[in-house]
N, C-alpha and C positions, 0 to 999 in steps of 0.2 A: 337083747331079747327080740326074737322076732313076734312081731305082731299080728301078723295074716300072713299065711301061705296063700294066695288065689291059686286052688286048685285046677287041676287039669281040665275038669266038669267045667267049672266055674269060668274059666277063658274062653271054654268053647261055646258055653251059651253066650257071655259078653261077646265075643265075636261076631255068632249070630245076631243077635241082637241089633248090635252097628250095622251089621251089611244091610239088615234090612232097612235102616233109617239111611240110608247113602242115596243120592242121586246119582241120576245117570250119569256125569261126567266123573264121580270117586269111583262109582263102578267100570268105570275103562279105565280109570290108573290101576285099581286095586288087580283088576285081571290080568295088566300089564306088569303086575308085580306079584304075579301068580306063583313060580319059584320060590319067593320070600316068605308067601304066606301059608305054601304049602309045607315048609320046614318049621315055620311058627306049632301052627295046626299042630302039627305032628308029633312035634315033641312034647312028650312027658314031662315036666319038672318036679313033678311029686317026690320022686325016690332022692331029689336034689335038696328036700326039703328037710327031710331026714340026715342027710350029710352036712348039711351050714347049721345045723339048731345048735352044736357044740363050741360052732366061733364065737357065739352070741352070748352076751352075758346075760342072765335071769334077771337084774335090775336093771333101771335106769329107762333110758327112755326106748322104746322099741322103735325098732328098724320096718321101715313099714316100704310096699313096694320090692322086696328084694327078685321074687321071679321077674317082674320088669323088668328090673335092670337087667338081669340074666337076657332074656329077650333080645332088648337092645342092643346088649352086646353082638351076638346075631344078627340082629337085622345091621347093626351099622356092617359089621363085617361084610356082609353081604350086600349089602348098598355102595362096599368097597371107598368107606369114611375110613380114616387111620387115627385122627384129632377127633378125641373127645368134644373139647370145647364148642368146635364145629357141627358136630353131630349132634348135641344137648341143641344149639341153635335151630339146625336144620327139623330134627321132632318136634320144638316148640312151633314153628311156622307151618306144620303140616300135621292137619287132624288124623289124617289116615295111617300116618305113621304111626301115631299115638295108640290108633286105635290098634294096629297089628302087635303092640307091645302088651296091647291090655291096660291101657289107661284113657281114663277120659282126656282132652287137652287140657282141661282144668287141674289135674294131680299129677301132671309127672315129677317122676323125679328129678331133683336139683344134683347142677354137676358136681356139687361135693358129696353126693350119695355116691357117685359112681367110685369114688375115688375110696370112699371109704369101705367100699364094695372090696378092692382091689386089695385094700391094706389088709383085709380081714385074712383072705385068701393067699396072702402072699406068709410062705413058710421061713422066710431068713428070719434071726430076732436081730433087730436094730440096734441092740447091746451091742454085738459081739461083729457085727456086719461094718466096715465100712462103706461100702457099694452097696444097693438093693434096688430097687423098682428104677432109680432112674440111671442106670446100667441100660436098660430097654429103649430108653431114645436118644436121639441124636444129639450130643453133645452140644452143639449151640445152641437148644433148643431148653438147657438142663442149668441158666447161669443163672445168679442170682440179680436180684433189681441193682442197679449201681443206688449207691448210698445219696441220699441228695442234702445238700448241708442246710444247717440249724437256719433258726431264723435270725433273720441279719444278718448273712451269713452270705459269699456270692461262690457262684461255683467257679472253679480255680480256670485259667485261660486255656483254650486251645491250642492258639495258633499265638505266642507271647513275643513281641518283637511285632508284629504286623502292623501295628502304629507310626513305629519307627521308619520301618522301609518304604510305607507308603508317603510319609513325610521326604523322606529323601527322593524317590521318583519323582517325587512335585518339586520339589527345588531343582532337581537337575535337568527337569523339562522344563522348568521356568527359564533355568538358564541357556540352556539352548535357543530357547524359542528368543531371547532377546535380541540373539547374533544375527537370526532370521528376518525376525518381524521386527519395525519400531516400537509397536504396540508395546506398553508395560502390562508384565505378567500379574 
């Protein structure tokens, strides 16, 4: 269920509103990210608002912020971010970011909204799919955590045998070294 649409009105007075409470130095980023904000501006999400009400189920607990993230998506794009997780970081440390998405610093959204932003939208059903969403990125990037054993438990050897060798190196330099030096090894 979606919970609030922030209408198209509604972002442009919140917009307004921030620019006025900015000081001089957000006001030379924000002009310096005139581009961004003027694609913000601009766009509509209203009629978007109408097309996602049917991903959402009528119960449970409502989806709150969804044009943000829409936003976000944009502005990372065009901030030319690729890494979500990066991006969620980079908005939380920058109020002006926050503010061109249409959120305070205080309420954005968390990076398992965005993801579940993605799930909603994403048309394969995961029944019948073996491949889906993470077809899209780069395969190293797509592995699972390695398993870490129980407790009491020790993780199996790397490098098995390198006690031994190093044990042999030292006796065979001991033994050299005897022929050389009087000194005992």
């Amino acid at each position: 269920m979606l919970k609030h649409w922030q209408t198209h009105a509604e972002y442009q007075q919140f917009i307004s509103e921030a620019v006025a409470s900015l000081n001089t130095s957000q006001l030379k980023k924000l002009h310096s990210m005139s581009d961004s904000w003027h694609k913000l501006t601009s766009m509509n999400l209203d009629p978007v608002g109408d097309f996602l009400a049917p991903f959402y189920s009528n119960t449970g607990r409502p989806a709150i912020n969804q044009p943000q993230i829409l936003r976000s998506f944009v502005l990372m794009l065009d901030r030319k971010f690729t890494s979500l997780t990066k991006w969620t970081v980079e908005l939380s440390g920058d109020d002006l970011l926050a503010m061109l998405i249409g959120c305070s610093p205080d309420s954005l959204p968390p990076l398992g909204s965005y993801f579940d932003f993605m799930n909603r939208l994403w048309l394969r059903n995961p029944d019948f799919e073996k491949s889906g969403r993470g077809d899209l990125f780069p395969a190293g990037k797509n592995k699972k955590p390695s398993s870490k054993p129980g407790k009491n438990k020790k993780l199996p050897n790397r490098h098995s045998g390198i006690t031994d060798k190093i044990a042999d190196y030292a006796q065979s330099y001991c033994f050299w070294r005897r022929y050389l030096y009087p000194f005992p090894c």
